[in-house]
C-alpha positions in Angstrom: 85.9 -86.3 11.0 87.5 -83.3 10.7 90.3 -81.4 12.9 87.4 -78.7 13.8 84.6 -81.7 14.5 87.4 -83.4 16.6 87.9 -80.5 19.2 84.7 -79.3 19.0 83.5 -82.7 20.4 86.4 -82.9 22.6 85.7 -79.7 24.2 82.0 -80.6 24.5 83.0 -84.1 26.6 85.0 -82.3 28.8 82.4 -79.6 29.3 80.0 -81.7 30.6 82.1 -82.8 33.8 83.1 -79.2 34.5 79.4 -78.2 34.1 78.3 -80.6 36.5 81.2 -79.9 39.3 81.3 -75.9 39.2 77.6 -75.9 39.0 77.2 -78.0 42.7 79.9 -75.7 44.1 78.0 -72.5 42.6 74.9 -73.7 44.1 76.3 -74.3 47.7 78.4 -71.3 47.3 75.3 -69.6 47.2 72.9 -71.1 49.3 73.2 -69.9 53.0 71.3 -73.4 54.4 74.4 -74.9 53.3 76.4 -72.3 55.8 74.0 -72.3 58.5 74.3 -75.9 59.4 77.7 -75.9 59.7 77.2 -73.5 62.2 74.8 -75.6 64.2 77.4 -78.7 63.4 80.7 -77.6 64.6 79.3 -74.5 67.4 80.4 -71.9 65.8 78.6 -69.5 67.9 80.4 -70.8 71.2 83.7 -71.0 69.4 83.4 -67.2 68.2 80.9 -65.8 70.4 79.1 -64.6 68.0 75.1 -65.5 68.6 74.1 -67.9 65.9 71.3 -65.0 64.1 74.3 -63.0 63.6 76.4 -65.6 62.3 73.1 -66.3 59.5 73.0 -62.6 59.1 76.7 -62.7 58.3 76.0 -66.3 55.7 74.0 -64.1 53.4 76.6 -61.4 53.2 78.9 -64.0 52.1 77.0 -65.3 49.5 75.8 -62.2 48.3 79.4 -61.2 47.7 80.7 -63.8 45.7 78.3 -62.3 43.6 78.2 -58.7 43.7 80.6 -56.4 42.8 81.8 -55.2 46.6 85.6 -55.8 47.0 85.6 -56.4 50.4 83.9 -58.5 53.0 83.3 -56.1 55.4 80.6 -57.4 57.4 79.5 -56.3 61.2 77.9 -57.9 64.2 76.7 -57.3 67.2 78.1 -58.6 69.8 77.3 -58.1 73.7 75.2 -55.0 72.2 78.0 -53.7 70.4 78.4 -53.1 66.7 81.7 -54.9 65.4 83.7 -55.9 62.4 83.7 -60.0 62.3 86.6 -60.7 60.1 90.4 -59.1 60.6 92.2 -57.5 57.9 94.0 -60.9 57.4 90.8 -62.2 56.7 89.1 -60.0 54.6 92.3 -59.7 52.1 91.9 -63.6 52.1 88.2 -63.2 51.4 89.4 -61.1 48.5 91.6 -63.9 47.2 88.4 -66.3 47.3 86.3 -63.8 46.1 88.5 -63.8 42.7 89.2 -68.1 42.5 84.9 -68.2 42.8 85.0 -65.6 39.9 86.9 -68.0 38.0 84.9 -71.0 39.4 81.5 -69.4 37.7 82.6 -67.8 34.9 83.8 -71.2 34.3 80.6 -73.0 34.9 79.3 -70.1 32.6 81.6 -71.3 29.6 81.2 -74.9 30.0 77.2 -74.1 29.6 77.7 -71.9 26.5 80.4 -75.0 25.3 77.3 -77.8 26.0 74.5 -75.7 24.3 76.5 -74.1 21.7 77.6 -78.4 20.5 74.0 -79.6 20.6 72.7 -76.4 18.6 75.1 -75.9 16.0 75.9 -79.7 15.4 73.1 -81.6 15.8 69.9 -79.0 15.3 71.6 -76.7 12.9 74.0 -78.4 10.9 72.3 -82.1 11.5 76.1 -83.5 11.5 75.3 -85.9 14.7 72.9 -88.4 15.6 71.1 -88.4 18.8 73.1 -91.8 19.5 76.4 -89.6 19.1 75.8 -87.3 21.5 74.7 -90.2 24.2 77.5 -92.1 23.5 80.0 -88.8 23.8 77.9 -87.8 26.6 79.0 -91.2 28.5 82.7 -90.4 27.6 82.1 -87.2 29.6 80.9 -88.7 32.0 83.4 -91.0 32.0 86.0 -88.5 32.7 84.2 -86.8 35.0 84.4 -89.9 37.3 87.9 -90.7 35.9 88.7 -86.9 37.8 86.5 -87.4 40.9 88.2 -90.9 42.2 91.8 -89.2 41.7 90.6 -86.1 43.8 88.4 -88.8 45.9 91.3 -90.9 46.9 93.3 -87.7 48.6 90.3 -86.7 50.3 89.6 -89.9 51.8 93.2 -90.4 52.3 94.3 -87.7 53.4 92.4 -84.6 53.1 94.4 -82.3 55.6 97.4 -82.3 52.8 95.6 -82.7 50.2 93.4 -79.4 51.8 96.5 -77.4 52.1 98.1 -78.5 48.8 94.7 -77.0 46.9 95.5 -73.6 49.0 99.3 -73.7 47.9 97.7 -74.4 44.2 95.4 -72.0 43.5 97.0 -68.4 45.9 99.8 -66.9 45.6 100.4 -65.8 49.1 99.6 -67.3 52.7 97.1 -65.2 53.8 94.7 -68.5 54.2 96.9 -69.3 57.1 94.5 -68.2 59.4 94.7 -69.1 63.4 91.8 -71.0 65.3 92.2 -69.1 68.8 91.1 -65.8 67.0 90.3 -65.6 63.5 86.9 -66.1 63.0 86.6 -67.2 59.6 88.2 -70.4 60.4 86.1 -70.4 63.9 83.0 -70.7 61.3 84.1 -72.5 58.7 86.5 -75.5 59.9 88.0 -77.9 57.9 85.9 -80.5 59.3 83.0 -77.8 57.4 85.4 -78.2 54.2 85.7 -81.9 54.5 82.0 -82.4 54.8 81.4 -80.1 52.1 83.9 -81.6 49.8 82.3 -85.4 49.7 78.3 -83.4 49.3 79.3 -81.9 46.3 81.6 -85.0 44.9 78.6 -87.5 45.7 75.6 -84.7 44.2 78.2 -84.5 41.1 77.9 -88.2 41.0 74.0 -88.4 41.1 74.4 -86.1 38.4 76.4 -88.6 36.5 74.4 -91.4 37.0 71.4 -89.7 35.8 73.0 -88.6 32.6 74.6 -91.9 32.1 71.1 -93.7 32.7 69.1 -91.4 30.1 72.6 -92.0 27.5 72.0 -95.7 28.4 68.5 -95.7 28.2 68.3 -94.1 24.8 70.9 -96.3 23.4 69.6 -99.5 23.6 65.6 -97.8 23.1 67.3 -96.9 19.8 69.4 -99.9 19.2 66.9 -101.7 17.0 66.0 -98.3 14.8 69.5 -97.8 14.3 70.9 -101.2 12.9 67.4 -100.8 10.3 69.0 -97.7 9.3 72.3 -99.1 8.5 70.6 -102.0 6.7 68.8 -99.8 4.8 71.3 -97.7 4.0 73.5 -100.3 3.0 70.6 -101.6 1.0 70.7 -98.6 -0.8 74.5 -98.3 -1.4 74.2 -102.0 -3.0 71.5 -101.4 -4.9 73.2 -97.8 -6.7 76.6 -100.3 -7.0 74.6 -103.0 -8.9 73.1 -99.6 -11.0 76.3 -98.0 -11.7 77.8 -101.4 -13.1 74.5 -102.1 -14.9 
């Protein structure tokens, strides 16, 4: 195997896991159920007084702008009849700072797709280098590090997730504008860490349903194929004797 078949298959293991995580947070990002019942779950309409309608009125705006190209959050509700902005300036200039790591998150998701499709195509239906038992079997050692990566990042959660929570925020900005105050900033009045924590162990135990499924269709084909696959090296190797035994003839 060659330098370039080495880290094309590497790249294609590790894509899988990075397709499967970024996709469950794209989706959730998205979807403004997901936003709604936390809400309902930790009252965020008597913690901010905003009326819960509002609050879904504001859910979309939020997922509409992770992907759109507005640079702000800028969204208004009403509230005891009157029009009014719902974040601060403190929180919108966070916003912004999301707004940019979720760039990031699916453009990422994006390339790990390209990675997955671009493997099977070019090295198994164009160029015919790999089996169908290959790609299983590297398909499982994605996995594999997908889970490998999950139980690190599992373990602080459960442990600890209020450190490990603010360790990720001194990871990934620059500044502390995500330092926001639960008497009066609203975007931590709706979305609590309790939301966060919640959210965190969805997406880690969908990823992991993910996993399984993969690694029970890998599995599945393996051993279907088992018995096709040792005729193939025994004719194979049939055939290598019998041009040995011509070649000395």
């Amino acid at each position: 195997m060659g330098l370039l078949s080495k880290l094309s298959a590497a790249a294609f293991i590790i894509a899988i896991p990075v397709f499967l995580v970024t996709s469950n947070v794209r989706f959730f990002a998205g979807e403004t159920r997901f936003y709604e019942r936390g809400f309902r779950e930790n009252n965020s309409a008597g913690i901010t007084g905003v009326s819960l309608p509002e609050l879904d009125r504001a859910a979309e705006d939020l997922a509409h702008y992770f992907e759109n190209d507005a640079p702000l959050l800028t969204t208004t509700v009403q509230i005891d009849g009157q029009e009014a902005p719902l974040y601060n300036e403190r929180e919108i200039a966070h916003m912004k700072d999301v707004k940019t790591l979720m760039g990031f998150v699916y453009r990422l998701n994006e390339f790990s797709l390209a990675v997955v499709i671009t493997y099977v195509t070019c090295v198994y239906l164009w160029a015919r280098e790999k089996s169908l038992r290959t790609l299983a079997v590297q398909a499982l050692i994605g996995v594999g590090v997908g889970f490998a990566a999950l139980g690190f990042v599992g373990i602080f959660a459960i442990t600890g997730f209020d450190a490990a929570w603010t360790k990720f925020h001194q990871l990934v900005f620059n500044n502390d504008l995500w330092r926001l105050d639960p008497s009066r900033d609203r975007l931590i009045q709706m979305f609590p860490e309790k939301f966060w924590q919640q959210s965190t162990y969805i997406i880690g135990a969908l990823t992991l349903v993910e996993a399984a499924l993969i690694v029970g269709g890998a599995l599945a084909y393996l051993v279907g194929t088992r018995h096709s696959s040792r005729e193939s090296q025994h004719g194979n190797g049939q055939i290598r004797a019998a041009g040995n035994e011509s070649a000395a003839g």
